[in-house]
ModelCIF file with pLDDT and N, C-alpha, C, O atoms, coordinates in Angstrom:
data_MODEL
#
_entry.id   MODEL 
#
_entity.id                         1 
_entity.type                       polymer 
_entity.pdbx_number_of_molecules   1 
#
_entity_poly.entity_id                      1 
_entity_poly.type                           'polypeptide(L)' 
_entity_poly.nstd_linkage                   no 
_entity_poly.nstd_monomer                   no 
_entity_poly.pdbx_seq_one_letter_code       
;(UNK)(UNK)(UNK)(UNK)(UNK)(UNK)(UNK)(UNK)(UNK)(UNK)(UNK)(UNK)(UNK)(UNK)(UNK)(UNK)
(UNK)(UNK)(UNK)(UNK)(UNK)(UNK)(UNK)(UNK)(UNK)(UNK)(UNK)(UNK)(UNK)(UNK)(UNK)(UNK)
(UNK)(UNK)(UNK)(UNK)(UNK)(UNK)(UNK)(UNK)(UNK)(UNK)(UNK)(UNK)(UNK)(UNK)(UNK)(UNK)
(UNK)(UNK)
;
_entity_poly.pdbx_seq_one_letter_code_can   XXXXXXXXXXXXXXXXXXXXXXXXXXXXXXXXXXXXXXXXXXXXXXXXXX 
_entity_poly.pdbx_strand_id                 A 
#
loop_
_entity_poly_seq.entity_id 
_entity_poly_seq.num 
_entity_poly_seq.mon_id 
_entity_poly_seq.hetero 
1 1  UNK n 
1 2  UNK n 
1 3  UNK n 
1 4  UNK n 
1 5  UNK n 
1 6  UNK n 
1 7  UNK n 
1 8  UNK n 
1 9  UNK n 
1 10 UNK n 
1 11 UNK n 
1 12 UNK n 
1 13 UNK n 
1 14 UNK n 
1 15 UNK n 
1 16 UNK n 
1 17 UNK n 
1 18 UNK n 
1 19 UNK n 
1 20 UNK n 
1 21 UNK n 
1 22 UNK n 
1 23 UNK n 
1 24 UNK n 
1 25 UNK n 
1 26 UNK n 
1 27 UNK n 
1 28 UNK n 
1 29 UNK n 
1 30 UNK n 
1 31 UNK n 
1 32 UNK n 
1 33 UNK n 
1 34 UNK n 
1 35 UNK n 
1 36 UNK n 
1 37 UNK n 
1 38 UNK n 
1 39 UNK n 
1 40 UNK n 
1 41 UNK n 
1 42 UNK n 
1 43 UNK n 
1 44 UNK n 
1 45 UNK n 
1 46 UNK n 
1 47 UNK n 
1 48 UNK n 
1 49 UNK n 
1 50 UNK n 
#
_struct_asym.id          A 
_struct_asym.entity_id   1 
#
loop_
_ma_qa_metric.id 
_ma_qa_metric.mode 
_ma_qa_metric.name 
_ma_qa_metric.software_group_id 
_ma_qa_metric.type 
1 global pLDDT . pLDDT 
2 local  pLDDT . pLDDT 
#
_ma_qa_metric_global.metric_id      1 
_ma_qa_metric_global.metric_value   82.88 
_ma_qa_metric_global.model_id       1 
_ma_qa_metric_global.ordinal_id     1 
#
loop_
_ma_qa_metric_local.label_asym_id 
_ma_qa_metric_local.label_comp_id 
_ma_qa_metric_local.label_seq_id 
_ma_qa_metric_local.metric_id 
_ma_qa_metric_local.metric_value 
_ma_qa_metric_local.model_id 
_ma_qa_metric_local.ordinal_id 
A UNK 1  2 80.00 1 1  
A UNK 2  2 83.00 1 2  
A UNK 3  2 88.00 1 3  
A UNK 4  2 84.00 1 4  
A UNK 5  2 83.00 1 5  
A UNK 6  2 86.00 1 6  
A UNK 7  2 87.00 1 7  
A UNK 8  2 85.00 1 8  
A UNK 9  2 82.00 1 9  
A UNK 10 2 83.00 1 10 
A UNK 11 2 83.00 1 11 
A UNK 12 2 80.00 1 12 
A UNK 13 2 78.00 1 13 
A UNK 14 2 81.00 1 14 
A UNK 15 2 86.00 1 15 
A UNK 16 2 86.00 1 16 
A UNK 17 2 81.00 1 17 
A UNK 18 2 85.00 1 18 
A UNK 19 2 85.00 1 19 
A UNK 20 2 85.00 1 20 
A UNK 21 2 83.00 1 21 
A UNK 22 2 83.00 1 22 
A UNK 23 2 83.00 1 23 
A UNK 24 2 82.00 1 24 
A UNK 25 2 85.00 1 25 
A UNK 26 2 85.00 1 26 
A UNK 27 2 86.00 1 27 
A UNK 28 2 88.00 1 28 
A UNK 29 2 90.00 1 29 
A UNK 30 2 90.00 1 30 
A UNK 31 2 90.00 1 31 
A UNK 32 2 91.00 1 32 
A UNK 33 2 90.00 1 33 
A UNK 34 2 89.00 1 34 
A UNK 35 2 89.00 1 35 
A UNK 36 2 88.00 1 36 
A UNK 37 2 87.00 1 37 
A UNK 38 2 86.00 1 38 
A UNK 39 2 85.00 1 39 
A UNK 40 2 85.00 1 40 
A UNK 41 2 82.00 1 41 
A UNK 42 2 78.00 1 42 
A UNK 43 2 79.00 1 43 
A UNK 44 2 76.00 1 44 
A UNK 45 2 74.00 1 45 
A UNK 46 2 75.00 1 46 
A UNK 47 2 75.00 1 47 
A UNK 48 2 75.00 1 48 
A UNK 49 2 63.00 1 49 
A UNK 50 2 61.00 1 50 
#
loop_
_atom_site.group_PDB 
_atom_site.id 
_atom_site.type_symbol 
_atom_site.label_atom_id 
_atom_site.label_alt_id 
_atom_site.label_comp_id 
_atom_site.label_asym_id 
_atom_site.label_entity_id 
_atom_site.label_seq_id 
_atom_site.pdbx_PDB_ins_code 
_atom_site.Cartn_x 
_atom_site.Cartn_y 
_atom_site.Cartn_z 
_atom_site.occupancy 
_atom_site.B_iso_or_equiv 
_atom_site.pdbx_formal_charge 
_atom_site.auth_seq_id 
_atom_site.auth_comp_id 
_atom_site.auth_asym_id 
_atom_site.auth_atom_id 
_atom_site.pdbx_PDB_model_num 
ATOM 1   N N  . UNK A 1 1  ? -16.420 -104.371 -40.755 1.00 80.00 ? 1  UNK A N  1 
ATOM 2   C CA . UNK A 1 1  ? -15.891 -104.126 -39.443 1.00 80.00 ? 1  UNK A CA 1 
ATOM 3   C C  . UNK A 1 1  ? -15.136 -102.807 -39.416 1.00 80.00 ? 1  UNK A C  1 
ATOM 4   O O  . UNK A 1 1  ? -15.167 -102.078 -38.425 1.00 80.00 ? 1  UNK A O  1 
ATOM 5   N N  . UNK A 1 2  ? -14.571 -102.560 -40.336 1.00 83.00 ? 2  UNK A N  1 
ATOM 6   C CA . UNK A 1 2  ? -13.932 -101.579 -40.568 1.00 83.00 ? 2  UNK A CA 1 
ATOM 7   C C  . UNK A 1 2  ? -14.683 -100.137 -40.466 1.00 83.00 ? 2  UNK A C  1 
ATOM 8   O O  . UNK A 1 2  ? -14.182 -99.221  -39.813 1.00 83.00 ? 2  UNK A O  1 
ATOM 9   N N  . UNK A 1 3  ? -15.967 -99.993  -41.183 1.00 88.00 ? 3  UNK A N  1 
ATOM 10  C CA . UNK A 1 3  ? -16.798 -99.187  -40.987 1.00 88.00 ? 3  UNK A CA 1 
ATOM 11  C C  . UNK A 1 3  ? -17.818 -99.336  -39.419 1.00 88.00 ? 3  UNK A C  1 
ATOM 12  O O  . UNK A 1 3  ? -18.379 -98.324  -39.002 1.00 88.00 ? 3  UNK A O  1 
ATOM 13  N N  . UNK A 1 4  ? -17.928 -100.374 -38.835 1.00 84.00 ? 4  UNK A N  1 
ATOM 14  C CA . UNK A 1 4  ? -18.233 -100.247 -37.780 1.00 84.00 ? 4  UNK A CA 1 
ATOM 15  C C  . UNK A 1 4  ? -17.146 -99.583  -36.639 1.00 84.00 ? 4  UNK A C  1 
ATOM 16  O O  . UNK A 1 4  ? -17.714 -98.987  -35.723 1.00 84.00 ? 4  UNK A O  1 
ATOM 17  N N  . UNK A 1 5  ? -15.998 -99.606  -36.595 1.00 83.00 ? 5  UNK A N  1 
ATOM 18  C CA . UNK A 1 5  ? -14.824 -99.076  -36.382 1.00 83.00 ? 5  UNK A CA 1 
ATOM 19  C C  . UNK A 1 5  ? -15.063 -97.704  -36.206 1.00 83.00 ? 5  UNK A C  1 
ATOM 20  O O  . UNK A 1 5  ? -15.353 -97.068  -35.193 1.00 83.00 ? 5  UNK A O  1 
ATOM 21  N N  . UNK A 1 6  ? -14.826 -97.234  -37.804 1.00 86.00 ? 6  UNK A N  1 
ATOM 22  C CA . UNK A 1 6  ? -15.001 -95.747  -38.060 1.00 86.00 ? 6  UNK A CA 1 
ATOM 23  C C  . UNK A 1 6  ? -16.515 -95.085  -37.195 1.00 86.00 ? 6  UNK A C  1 
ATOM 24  O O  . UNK A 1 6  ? -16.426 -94.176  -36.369 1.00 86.00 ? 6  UNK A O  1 
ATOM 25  N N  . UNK A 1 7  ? -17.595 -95.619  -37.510 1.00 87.00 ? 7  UNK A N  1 
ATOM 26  C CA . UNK A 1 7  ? -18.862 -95.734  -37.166 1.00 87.00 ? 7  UNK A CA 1 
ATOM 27  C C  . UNK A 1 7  ? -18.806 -94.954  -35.210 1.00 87.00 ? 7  UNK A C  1 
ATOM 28  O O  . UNK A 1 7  ? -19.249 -93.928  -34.693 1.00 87.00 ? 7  UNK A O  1 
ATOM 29  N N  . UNK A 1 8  ? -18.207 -95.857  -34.835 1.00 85.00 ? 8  UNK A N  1 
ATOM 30  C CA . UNK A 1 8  ? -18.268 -96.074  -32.863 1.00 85.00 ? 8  UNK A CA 1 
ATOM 31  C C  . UNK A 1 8  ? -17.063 -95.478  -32.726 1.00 85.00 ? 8  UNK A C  1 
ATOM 32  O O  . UNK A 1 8  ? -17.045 -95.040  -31.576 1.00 85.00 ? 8  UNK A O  1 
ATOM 33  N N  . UNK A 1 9  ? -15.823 -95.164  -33.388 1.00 82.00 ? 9  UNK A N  1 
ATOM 34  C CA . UNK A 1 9  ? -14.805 -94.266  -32.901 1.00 82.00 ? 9  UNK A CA 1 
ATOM 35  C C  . UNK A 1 9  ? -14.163 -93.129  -33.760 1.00 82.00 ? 9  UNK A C  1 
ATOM 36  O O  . UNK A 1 9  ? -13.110 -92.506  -33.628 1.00 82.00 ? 9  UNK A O  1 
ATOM 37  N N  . UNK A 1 10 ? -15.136 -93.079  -34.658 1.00 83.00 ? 10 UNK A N  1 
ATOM 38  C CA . UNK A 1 10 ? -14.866 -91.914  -35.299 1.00 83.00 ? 10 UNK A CA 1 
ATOM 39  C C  . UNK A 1 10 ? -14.184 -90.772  -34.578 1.00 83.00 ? 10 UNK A C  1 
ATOM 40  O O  . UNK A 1 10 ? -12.992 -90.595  -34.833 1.00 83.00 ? 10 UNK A O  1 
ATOM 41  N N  . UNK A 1 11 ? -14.685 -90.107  -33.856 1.00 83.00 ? 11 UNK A N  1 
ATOM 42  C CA . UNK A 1 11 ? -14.702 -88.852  -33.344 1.00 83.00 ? 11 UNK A CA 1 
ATOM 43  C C  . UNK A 1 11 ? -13.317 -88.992  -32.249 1.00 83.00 ? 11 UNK A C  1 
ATOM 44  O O  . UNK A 1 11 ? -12.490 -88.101  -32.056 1.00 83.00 ? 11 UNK A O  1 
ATOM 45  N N  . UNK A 1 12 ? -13.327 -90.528  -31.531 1.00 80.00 ? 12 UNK A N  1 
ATOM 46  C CA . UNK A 1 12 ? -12.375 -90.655  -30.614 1.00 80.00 ? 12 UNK A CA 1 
ATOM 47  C C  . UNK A 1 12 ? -11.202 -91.576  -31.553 1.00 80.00 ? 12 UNK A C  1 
ATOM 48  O O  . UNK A 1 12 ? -10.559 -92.307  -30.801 1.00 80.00 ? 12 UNK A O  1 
ATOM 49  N N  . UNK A 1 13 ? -10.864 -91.679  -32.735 1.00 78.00 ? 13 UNK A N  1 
ATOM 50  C CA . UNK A 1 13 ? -10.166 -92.655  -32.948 1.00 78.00 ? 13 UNK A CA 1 
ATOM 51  C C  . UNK A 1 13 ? -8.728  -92.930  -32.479 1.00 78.00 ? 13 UNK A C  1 
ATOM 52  O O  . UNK A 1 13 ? -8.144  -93.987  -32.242 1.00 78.00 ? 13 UNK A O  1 
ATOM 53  N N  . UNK A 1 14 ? -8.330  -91.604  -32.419 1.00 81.00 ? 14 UNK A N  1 
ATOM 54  C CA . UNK A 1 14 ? -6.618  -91.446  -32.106 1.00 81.00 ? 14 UNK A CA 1 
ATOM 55  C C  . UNK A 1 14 ? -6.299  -91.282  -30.097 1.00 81.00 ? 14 UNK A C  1 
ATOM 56  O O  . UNK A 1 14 ? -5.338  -90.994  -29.383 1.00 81.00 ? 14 UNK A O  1 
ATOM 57  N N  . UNK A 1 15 ? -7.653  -91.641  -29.904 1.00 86.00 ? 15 UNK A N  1 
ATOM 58  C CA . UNK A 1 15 ? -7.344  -91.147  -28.393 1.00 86.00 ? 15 UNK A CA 1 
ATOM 59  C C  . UNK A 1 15 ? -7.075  -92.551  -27.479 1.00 86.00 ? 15 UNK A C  1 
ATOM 60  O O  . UNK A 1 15 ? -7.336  -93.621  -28.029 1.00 86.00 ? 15 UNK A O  1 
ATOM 61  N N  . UNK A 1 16 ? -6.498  -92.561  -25.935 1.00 86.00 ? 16 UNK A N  1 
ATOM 62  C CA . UNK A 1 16 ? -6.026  -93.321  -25.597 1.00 86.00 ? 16 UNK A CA 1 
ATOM 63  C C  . UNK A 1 16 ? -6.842  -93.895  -24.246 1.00 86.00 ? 16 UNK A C  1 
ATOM 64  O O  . UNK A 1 16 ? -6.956  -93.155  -23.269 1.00 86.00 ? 16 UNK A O  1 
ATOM 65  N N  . UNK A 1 17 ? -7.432  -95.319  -24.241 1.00 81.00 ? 17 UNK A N  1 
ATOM 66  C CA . UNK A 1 17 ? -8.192  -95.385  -23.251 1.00 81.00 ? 17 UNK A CA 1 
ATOM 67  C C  . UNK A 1 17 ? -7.636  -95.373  -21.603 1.00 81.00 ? 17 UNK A C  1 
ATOM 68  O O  . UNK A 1 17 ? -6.470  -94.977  -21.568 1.00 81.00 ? 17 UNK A O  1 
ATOM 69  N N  . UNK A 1 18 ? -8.038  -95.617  -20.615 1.00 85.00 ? 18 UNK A N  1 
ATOM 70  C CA . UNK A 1 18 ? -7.922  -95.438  -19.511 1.00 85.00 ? 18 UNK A CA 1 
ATOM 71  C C  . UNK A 1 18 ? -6.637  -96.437  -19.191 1.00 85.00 ? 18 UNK A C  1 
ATOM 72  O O  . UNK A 1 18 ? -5.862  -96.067  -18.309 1.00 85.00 ? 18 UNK A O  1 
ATOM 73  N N  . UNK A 1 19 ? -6.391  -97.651  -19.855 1.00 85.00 ? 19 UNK A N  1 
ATOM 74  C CA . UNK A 1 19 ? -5.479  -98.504  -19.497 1.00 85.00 ? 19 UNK A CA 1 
ATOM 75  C C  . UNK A 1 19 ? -4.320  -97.708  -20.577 1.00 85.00 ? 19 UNK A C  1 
ATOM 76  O O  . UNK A 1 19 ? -3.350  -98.445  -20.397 1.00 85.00 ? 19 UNK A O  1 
ATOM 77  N N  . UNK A 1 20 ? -4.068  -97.135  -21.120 1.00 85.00 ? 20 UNK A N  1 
ATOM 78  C CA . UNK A 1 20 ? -3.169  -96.310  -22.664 1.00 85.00 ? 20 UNK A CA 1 
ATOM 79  C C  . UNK A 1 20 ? -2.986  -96.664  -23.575 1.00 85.00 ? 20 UNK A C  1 
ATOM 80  O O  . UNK A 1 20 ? -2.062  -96.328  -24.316 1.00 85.00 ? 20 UNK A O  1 
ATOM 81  N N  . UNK A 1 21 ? -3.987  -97.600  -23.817 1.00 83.00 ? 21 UNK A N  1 
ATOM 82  C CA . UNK A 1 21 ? -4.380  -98.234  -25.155 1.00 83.00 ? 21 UNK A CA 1 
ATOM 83  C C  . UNK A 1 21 ? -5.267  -97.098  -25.815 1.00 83.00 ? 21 UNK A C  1 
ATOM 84  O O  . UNK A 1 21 ? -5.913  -96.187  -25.296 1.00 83.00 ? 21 UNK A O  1 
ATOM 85  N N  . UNK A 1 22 ? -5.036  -97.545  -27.427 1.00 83.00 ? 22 UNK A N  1 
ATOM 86  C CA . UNK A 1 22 ? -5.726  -97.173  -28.572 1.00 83.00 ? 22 UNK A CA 1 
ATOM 87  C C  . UNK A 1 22 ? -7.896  -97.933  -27.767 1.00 83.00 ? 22 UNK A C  1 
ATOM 88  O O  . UNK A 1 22 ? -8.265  -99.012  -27.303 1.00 83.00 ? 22 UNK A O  1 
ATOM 89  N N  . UNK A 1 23 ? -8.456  -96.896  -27.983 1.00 83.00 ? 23 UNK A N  1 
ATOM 90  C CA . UNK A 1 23 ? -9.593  -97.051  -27.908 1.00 83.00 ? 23 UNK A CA 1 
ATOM 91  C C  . UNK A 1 23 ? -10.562 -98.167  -28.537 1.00 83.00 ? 23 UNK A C  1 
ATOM 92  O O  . UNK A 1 23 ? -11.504 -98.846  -28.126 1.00 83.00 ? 23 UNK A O  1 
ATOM 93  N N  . UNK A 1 24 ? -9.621  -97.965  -30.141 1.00 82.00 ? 24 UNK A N  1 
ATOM 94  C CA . UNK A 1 24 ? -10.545 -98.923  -30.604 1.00 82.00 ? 24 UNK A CA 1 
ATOM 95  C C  . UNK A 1 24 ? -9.754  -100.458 -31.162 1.00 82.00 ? 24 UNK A C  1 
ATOM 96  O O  . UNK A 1 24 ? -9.949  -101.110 -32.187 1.00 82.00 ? 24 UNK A O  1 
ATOM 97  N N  . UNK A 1 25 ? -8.795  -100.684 -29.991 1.00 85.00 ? 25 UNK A N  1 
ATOM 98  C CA . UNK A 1 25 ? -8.276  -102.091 -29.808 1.00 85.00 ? 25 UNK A CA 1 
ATOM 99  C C  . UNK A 1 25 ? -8.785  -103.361 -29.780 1.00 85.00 ? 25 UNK A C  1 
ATOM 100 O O  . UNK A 1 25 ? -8.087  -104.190 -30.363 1.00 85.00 ? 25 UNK A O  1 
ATOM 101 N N  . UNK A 1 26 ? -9.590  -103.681 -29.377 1.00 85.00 ? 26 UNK A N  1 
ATOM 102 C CA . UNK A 1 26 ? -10.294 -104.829 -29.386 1.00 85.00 ? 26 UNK A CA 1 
ATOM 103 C C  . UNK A 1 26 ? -10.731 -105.059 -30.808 1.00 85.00 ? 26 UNK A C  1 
ATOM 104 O O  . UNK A 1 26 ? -10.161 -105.732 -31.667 1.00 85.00 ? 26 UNK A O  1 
ATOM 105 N N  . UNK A 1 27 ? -11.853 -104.374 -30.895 1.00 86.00 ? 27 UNK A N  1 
ATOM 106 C CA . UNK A 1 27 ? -12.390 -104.653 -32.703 1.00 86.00 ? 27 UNK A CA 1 
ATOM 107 C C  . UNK A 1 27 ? -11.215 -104.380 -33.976 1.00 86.00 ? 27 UNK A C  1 
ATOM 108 O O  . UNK A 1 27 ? -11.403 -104.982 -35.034 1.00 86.00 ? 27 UNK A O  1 
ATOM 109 N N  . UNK A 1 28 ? -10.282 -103.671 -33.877 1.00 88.00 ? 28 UNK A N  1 
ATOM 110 C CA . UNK A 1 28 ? -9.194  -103.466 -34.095 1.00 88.00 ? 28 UNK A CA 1 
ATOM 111 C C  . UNK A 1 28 ? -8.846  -105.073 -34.573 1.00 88.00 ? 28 UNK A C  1 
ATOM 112 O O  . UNK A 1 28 ? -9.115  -105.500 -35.696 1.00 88.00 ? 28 UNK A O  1 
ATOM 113 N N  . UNK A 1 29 ? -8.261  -105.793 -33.607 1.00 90.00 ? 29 UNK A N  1 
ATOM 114 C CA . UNK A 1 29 ? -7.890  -107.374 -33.489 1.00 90.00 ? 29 UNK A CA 1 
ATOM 115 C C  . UNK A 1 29 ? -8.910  -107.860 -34.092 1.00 90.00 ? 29 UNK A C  1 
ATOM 116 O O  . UNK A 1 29 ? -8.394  -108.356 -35.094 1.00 90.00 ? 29 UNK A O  1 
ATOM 117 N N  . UNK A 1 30 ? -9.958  -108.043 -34.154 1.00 90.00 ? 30 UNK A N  1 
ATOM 118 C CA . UNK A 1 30 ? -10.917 -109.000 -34.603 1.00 90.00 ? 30 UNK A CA 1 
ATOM 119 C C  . UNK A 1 30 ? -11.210 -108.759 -35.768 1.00 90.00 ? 30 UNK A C  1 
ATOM 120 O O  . UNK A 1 30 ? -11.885 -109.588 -36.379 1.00 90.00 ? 30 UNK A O  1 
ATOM 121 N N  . UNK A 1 31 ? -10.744 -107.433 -36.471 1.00 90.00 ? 31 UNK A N  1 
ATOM 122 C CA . UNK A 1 31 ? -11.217 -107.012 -37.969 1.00 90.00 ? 31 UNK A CA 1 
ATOM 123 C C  . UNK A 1 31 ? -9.792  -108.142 -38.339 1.00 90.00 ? 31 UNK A C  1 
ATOM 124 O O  . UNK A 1 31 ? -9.919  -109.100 -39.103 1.00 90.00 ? 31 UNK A O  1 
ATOM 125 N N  . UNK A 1 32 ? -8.332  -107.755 -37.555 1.00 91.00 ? 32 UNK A N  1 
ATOM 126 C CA . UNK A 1 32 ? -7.286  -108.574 -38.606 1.00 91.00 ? 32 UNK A CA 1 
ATOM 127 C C  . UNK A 1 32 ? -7.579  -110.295 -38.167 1.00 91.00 ? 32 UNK A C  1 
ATOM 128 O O  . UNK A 1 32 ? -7.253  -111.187 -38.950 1.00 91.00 ? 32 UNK A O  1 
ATOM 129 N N  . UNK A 1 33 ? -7.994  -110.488 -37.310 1.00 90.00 ? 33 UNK A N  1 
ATOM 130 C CA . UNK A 1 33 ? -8.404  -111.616 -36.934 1.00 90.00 ? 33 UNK A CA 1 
ATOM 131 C C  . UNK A 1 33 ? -9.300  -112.646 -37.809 1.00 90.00 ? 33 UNK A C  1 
ATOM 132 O O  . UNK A 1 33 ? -9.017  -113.836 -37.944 1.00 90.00 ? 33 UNK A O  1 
ATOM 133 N N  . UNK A 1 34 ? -10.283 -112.085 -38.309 1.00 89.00 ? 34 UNK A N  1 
ATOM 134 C CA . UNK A 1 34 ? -11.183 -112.297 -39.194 1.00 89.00 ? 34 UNK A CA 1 
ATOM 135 C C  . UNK A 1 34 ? -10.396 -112.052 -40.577 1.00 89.00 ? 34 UNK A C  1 
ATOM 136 O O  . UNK A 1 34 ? -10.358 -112.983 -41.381 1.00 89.00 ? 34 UNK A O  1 
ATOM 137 N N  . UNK A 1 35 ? -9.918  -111.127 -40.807 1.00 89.00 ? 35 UNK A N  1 
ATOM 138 C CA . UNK A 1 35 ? -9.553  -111.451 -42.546 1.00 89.00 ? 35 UNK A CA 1 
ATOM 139 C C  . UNK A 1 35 ? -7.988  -112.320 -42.273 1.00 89.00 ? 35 UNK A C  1 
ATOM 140 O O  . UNK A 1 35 ? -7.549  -112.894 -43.269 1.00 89.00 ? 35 UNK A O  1 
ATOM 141 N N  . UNK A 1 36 ? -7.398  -112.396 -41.349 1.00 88.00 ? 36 UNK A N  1 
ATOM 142 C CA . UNK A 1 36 ? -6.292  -113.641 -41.555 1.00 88.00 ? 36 UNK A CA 1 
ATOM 143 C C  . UNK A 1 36 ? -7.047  -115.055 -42.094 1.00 88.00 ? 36 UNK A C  1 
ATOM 144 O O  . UNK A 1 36 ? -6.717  -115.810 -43.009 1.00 88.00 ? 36 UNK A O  1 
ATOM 145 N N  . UNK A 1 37 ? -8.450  -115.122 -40.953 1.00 87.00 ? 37 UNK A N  1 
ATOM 146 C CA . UNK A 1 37 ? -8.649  -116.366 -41.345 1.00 87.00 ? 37 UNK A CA 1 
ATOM 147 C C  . UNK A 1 37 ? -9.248  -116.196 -42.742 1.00 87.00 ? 37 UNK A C  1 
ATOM 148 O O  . UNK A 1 37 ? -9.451  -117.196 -43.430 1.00 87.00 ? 37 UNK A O  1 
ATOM 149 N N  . UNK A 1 38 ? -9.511  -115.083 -43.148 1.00 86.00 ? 38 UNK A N  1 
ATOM 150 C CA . UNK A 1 38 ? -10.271 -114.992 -44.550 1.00 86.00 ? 38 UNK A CA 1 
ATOM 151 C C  . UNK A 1 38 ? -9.345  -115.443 -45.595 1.00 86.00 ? 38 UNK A C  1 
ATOM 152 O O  . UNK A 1 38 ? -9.746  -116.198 -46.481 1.00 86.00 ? 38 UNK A O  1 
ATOM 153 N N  . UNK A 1 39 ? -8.109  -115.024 -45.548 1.00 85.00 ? 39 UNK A N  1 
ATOM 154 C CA . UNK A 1 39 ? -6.980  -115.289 -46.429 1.00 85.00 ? 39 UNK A CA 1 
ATOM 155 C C  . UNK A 1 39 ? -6.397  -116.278 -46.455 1.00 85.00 ? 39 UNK A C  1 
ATOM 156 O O  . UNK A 1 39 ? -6.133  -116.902 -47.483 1.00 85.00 ? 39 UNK A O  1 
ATOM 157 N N  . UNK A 1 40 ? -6.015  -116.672 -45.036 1.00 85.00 ? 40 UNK A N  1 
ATOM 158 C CA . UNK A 1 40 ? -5.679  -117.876 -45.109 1.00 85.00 ? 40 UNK A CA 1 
ATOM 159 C C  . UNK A 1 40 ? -5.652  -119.368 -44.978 1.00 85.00 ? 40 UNK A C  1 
ATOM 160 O O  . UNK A 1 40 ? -4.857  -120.277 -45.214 1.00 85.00 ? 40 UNK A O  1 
ATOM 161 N N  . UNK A 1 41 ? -7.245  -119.184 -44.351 1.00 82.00 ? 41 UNK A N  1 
ATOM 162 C CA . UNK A 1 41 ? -8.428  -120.310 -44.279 1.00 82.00 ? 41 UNK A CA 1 
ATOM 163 C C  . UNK A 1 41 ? -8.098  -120.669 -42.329 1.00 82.00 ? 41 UNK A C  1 
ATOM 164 O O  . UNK A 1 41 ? -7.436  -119.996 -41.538 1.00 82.00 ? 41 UNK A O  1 
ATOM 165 N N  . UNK A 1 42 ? -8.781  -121.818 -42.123 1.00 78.00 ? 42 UNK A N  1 
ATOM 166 C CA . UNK A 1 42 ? -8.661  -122.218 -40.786 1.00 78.00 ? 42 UNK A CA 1 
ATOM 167 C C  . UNK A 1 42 ? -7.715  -123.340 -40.738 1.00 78.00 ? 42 UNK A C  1 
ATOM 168 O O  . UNK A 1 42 ? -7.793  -123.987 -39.694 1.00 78.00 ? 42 UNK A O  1 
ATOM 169 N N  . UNK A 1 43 ? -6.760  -123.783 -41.668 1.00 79.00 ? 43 UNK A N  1 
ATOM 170 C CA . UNK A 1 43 ? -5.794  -125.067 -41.784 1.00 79.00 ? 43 UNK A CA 1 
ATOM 171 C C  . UNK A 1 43 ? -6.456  -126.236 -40.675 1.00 79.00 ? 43 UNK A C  1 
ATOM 172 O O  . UNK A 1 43 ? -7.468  -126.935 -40.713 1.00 79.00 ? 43 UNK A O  1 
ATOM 173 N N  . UNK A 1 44 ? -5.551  -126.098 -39.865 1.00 76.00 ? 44 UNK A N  1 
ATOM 174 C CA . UNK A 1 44 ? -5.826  -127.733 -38.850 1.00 76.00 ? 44 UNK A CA 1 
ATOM 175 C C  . UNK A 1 44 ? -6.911  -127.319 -37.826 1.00 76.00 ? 44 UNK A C  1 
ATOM 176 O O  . UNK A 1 44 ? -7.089  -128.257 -37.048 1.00 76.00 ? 44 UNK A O  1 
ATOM 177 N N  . UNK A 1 45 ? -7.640  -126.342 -37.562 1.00 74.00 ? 45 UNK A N  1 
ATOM 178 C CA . UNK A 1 45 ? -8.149  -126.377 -36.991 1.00 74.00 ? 45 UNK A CA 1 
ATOM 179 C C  . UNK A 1 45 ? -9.815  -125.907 -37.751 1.00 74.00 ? 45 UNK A C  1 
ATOM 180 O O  . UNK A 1 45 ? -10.660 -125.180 -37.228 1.00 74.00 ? 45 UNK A O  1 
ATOM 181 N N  . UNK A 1 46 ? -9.875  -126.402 -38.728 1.00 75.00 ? 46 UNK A N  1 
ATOM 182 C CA . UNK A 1 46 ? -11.117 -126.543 -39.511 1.00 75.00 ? 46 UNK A CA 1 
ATOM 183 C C  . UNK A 1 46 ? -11.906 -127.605 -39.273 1.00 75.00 ? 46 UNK A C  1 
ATOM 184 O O  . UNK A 1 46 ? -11.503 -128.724 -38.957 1.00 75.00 ? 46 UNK A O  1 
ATOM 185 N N  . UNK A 1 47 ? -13.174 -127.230 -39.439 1.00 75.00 ? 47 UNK A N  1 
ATOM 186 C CA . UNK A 1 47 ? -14.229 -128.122 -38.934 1.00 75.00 ? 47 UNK A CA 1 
ATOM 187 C C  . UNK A 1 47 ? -14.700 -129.608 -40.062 1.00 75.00 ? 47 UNK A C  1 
ATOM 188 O O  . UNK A 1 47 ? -15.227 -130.642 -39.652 1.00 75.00 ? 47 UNK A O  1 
ATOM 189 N N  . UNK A 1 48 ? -14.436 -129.396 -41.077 1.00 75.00 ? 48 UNK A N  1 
ATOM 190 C CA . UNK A 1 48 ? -14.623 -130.182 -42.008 1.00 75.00 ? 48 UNK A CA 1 
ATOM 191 C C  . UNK A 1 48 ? -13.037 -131.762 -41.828 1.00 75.00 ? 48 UNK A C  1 
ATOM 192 O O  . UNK A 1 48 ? -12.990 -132.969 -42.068 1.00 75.00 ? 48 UNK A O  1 
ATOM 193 N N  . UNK A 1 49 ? -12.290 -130.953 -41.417 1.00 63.00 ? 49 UNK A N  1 
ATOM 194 C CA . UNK A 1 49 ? -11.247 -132.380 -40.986 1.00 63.00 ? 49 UNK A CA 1 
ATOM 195 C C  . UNK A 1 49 ? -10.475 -132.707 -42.586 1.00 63.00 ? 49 UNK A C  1 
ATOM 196 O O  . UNK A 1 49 ? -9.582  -133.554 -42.596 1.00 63.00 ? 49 UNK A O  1 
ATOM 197 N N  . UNK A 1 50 ? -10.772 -132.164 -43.610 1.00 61.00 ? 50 UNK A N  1 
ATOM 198 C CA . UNK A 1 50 ? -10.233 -132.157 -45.056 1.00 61.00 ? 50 UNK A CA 1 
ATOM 199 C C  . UNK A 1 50 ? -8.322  -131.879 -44.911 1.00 61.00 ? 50 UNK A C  1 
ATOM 200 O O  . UNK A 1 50 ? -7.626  -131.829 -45.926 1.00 61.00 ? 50 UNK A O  1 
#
């Protein structure tokens, strides 16, 4: 994700979108989104019920 990141905002990374957000905000969240749950699993809301 990280390289998809770099990949699609390379060129714009530091710039600020129309609302004055960071451009590449969204995937941004979902890269730490994804390795929280990587690290720290899905606890109570795991599908297995363990």
């Amino acid at each position: 994700m990280a390289m998809a990141i770099f990949l699609a905002y390379g060129n714009s990374l530091f710039t600020l979108g129309k609302h004055g957000a960071p451009v590449f905000e969204l995937p941004f969240l979902y890269l730490v989104l994804s390795l929280m749950i990587f690290v720290f699993g899905s606890g109570k809301y795991a599908l297995n019920g363990k």
